[in-house]
N, C-alpha and C positions, 0 to 999 in steps of 0.2 A: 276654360269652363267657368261657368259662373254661378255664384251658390246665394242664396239670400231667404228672405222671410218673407211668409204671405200673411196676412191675419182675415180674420171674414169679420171683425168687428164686433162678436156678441158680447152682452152685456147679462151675465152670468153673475147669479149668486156662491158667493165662496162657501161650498158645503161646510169648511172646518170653522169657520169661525160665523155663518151666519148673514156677513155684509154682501150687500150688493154694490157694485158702484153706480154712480149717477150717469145719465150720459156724457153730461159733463167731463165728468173723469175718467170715464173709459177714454172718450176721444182725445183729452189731456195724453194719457197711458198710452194712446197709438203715436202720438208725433214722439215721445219722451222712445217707446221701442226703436222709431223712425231714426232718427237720432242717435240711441247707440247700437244699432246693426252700421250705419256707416262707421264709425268710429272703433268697434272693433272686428272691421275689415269687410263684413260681408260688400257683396257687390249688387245686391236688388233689395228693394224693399218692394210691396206689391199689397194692395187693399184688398179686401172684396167691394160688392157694390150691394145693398140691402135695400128693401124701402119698405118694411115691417120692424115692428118690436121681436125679438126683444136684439135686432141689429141697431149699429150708427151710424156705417158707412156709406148714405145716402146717395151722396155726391163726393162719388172718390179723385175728381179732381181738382176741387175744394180744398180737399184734405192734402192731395200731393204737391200742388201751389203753394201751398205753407208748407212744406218739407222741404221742397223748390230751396227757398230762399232761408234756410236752415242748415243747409247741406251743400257740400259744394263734389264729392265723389259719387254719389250711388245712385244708382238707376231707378228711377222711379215706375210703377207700372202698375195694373191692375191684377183682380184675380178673382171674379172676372168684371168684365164692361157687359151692358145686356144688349147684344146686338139686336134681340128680340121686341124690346118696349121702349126702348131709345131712340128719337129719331136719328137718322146716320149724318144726317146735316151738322145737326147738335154736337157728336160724337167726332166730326170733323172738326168740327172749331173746338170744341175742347183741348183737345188733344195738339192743335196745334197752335195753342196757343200756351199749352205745356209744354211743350217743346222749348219754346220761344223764352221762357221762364225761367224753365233748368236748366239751359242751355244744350240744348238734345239729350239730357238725360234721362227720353221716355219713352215707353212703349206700351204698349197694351196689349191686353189678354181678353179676347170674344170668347162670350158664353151665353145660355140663354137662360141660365137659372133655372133652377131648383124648385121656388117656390110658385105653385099655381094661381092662386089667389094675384101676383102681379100683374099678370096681364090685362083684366078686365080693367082694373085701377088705369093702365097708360092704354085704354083704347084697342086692348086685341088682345088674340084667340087663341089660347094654349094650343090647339088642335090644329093651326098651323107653325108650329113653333120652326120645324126646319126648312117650309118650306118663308117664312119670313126672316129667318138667319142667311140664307142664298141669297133672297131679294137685296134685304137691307146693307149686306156686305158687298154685292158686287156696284150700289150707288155708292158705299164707302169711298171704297178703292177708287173711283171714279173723281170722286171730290177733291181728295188726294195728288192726283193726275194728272185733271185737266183743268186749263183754266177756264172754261168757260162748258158748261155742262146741262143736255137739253136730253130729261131723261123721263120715259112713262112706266112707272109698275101696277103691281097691285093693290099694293097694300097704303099709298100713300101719293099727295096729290102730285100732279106731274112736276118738272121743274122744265124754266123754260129760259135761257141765257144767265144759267147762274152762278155767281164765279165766288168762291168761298175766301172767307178775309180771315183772320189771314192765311197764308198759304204757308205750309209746311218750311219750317227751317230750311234752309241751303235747299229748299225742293225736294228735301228727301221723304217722304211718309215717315209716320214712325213703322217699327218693326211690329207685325202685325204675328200675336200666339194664336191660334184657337183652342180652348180648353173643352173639354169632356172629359166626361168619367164612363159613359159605356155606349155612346152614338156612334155609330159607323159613318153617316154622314157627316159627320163634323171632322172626320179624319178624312174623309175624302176631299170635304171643300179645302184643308190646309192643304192636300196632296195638290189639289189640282191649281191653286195659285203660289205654288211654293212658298207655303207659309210656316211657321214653326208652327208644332202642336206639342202641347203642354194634357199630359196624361194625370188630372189629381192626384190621382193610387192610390191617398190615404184611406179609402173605403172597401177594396179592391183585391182578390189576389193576385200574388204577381202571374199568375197562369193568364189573366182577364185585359192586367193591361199589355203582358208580350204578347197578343193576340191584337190589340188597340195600334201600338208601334209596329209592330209588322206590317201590319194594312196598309199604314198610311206610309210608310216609305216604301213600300210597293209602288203603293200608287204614285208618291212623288216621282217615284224613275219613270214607269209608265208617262206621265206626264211632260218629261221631257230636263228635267228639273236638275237633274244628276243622277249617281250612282246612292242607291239604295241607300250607303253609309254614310252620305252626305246629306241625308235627310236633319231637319233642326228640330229638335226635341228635348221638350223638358218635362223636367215631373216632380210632384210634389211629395209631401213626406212628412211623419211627424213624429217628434222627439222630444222626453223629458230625460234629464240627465242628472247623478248624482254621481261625485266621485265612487261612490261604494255603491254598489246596482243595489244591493237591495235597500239602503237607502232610498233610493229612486223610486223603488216600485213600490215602499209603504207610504213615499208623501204625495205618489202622486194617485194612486188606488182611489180615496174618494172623488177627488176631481175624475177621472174616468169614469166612476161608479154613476154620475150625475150630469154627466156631459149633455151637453142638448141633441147633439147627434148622434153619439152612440152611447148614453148611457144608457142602464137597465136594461141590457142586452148580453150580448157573451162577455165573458169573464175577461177580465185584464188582460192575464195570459194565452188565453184560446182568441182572444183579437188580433195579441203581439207576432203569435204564430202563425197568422195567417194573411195577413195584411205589415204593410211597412210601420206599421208604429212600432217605435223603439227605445222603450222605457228602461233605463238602463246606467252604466257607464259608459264617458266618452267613447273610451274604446270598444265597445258596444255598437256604439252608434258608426263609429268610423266604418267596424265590420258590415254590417245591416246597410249602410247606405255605398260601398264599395260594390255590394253582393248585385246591385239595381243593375249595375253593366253587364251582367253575366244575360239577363234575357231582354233588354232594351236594346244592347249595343253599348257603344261612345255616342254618350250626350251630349248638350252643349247647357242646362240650367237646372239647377238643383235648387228647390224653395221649399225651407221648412214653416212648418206651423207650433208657432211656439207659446202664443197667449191663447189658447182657448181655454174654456170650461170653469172662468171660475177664478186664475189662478193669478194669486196681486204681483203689482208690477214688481215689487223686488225682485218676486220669485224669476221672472219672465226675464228681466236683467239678469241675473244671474246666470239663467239659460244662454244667454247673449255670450255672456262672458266665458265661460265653457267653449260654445262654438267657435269663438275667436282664436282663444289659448290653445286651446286643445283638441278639435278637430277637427279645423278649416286646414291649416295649416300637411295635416298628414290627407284628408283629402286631395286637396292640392297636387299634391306631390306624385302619391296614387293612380291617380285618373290621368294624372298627365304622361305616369309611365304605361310606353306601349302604347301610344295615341299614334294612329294611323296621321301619315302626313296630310293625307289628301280630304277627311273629314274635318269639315268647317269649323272654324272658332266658336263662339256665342256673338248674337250679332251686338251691334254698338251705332248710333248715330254715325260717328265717325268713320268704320267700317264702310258703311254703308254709304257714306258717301265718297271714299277711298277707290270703292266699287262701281261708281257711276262716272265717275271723272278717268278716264285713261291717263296712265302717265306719259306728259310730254317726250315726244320725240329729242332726242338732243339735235342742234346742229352737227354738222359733219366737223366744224373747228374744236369744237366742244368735246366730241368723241376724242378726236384726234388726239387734244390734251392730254384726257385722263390716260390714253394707251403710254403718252411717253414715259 
C-alpha cells in the first residue's frame, strides 16, 4: 500500500499571526514539503492543478519536473489534472515526458474540478463537464496507445496521422486515478477502463464514499476487470497532529475556523465526527485512518493533506515528521495484516511494466539444470 501527501496549493493568510505568503514562497513551501515527504519515507507526493487566485499550482507538471530531479524515490502524481479544460494532446506529452524525467515515477489523477468560472477561461462549457471528461479521456488513452492516431470528436478539432513525441517510457502509460468526490459517472468511467479511482473523502461522510467505492468496483467486475476486491482505489484524508490531542485541536482550531474550504462552517469537532479529518494524536490518526478499511475494503493509496488553510511550513514539516516516525510505520504493518492475497499491490511504472512483459519461457537445458 501506498501512503503520501496531496496539497491543492492555496495560498492562505495565517489567522494567528496575520502573514500571508507570497506566491513565491508558497511554491518555495511546496517543493521544500516535496522534498521531505520523500525523505521521511512517504511514497507519493501529488499537486492539485488551479488556475485562479488565491491557488499556485497552475502547471502541476512544472512544478513535478523540478521535484523530478530533486528526488530520486517518490512517486510524483497529481490531484487532480483537468481532463475537462486541458487539451488531452497536451496532457499526453506532459505527462510523458514526466515520465521520462523521473524516470517513471509518475502518474496521474483525472478530475474535472471544482471551480466553474475555469471553463469559460480554456474554451468550454461547465454543462458539459462529463460528457467532455468521456470524450477527452478516451483520445487520452488513445495517444498513449497508438502510434499513430486518426480520431474525430466533439468537442475539438479532429486529428489526422498523429503520433505523439514522445511516447510513454518503456511504452507503458502512466497509471491513470480518476478522482471524484460525489459523481457516479466518474466511477463508472474508472470501472469501465480498469482504472484506479481515488475517492477525496475529506468533505464527505464515510456512509457517501462506501456508496462511491462500491459502485465502482461493482462495476470494475462487471466490466471484466477482476474480482470486486481487486478493484484499485485510493483516498484522501486529512490530519493535524500533536503529541497531546488536545494540543492539537487548540493550535490547530483557528486555521480550521478560517480555512477557505470549510471555514465558518461546523464546528471543529462536528466536522472531525463526521467526515475523515483527524485532528489529534498520532495515534489518533493511526486509529481514524485504519477504521477507512472497515467500509472501503483493502486499498492500495492513502494521501493525506497536510499544508492547507494557512499553516507555515515549520508547522507542515513537522506534520511530515510525525507521519514518518509515528504513523507510517504502524500503518504499514496494520493494513498489511490480513491482506487478501489475491487483491492488487498499488500500482508502479515498473509493475506495470512487469505486467506487460511475460516472463521468458526457460529452455528445456535451463529447467533441467535448476531441477538437478
Amino acid at each position: 500500500m501506498q501512503f503520501g501527501v496531496f496539497t491543492v496549493g492555496d495560498v492562505t493568510q495565517d489567522p494567528t499571526t496575520g502573514t500571508t505568503p507570497s506566491e513565491a514562497e508558497r511554491i518555495q513551501a511546496t517543493l521544500a514539503i516535496a522534498r521531505k515527504a520523500e525523505e521521511v519515507g512517504l511514497d507519493v507526493f501529488a499537486t492539485g492543478e488551479h488556475h485562479n487566485p488565491p491557488f499556485v499550482p497552475s502547471s502541476p507538471t512544472t512544478l513535478l519536473g523540478h521535484i523530478a530531479a530533486q528526488t530520486e524515490r517518490i512517486i510524483l502524481s497529481t490531484s487532480t489534472t483537468l481532463i475537462t479544460t486541458n487539451d488531452p494532446v497536451k496532457i499526453a506529452e506532459d505527462f510523458s515526458v514526466l515520465q521520462h524525467v523521473s524516470g517513471g515515477r509518475a502518474d496521474i489523477m483525472l478530475g474535472r474540478g471544482n471551480m466553474g468560472p475555469v471553463y469559460p477561461w480554456f474554451g468550454q462549457d461547465i454543462r458539459q463537464a462529463v460528457p467532455l471528461t468521456v470524450e477527452n479521456y478516451g483520445l487520452l488513452r488513445r495517444l498513449w496507445r497508438e502510434e499513430v492516431v486518426d480520431w474525430e470528436g466533439e468537442f475539438r478539432t479532429p486529428l489526422r496521422g498523429f503520433t505523439l513525441a514522445p511516447r510513454p517510457l518503456d511504452g507503458v502509460p502512466p497509471f491513470v486515478w480518476h478522482g471524484s468526490i460525489r459523481t457516479p459517472d466518474i466511477a463508472e468511467l474508472a470501472a469501465y477502463y480498469g482504472d484506479g479511482f481515488f475517492a477525496n473523502h475529506i468533505f464527505w461522510p464515510a456512509s457517501h464514499t462506501k456508496r462511491m467505492v462500491q459502485l465502482y468496483r461493482r462495476r470494475f467486475a462487471h466490466h471484466g476487470h477482476g474480482s470486486a476486491e481487486q478493484a484499485i482505489v485510493g483516498l484522501g484524508g486529512h490530519v493535524f497532529m500533536r503529541r497531546n490531542s488536545q494540543d492539537a485541536v487548540e493550535e490547530f482550531r483557528p486555521y480550521f475556523d478560517n480555512a477557505p474550504v470549510y471555514g465558518h462552517g461546523p464546528s471543529l469537532e462536528e466536522f472531525s465526527s463526521r467526515t475523515p479529518l483527524t485532528v489529534g494524536s498520532p495515534a489518533q490518526v493511526i486509529e481514524k485512518t485504519l477504521g477507512f478499511r472497515e467500509y472501503v475494503g483493502d486499498y492500495q493509496r492513502q494521501l493525506f493533506l497536510v499544508d492547507h488553510a494557512g499553516l507555515p511550513l515549520k508547522t507542515v514539516l513537522e506534520q511530515l515528521d510525525l507521519l514518518g516516525e509515528e504513523v507510517l510505520p504502524v500503518l504499514r504493518e496494520e493494513f498489511a495484516a490480513g491482506r487478501p492475497a489475491d487483491v492488487p499491490a498499488a500500482p508502479t511504472h515498473a509493475a506495470l511494466l512487469r505486467a506487460r512483459r511475460p516472463e521468458p519461457t526457460p529452455v528445456s537445458g535451463a529447467t533441467d539444470k535448476r531441477r538437478e
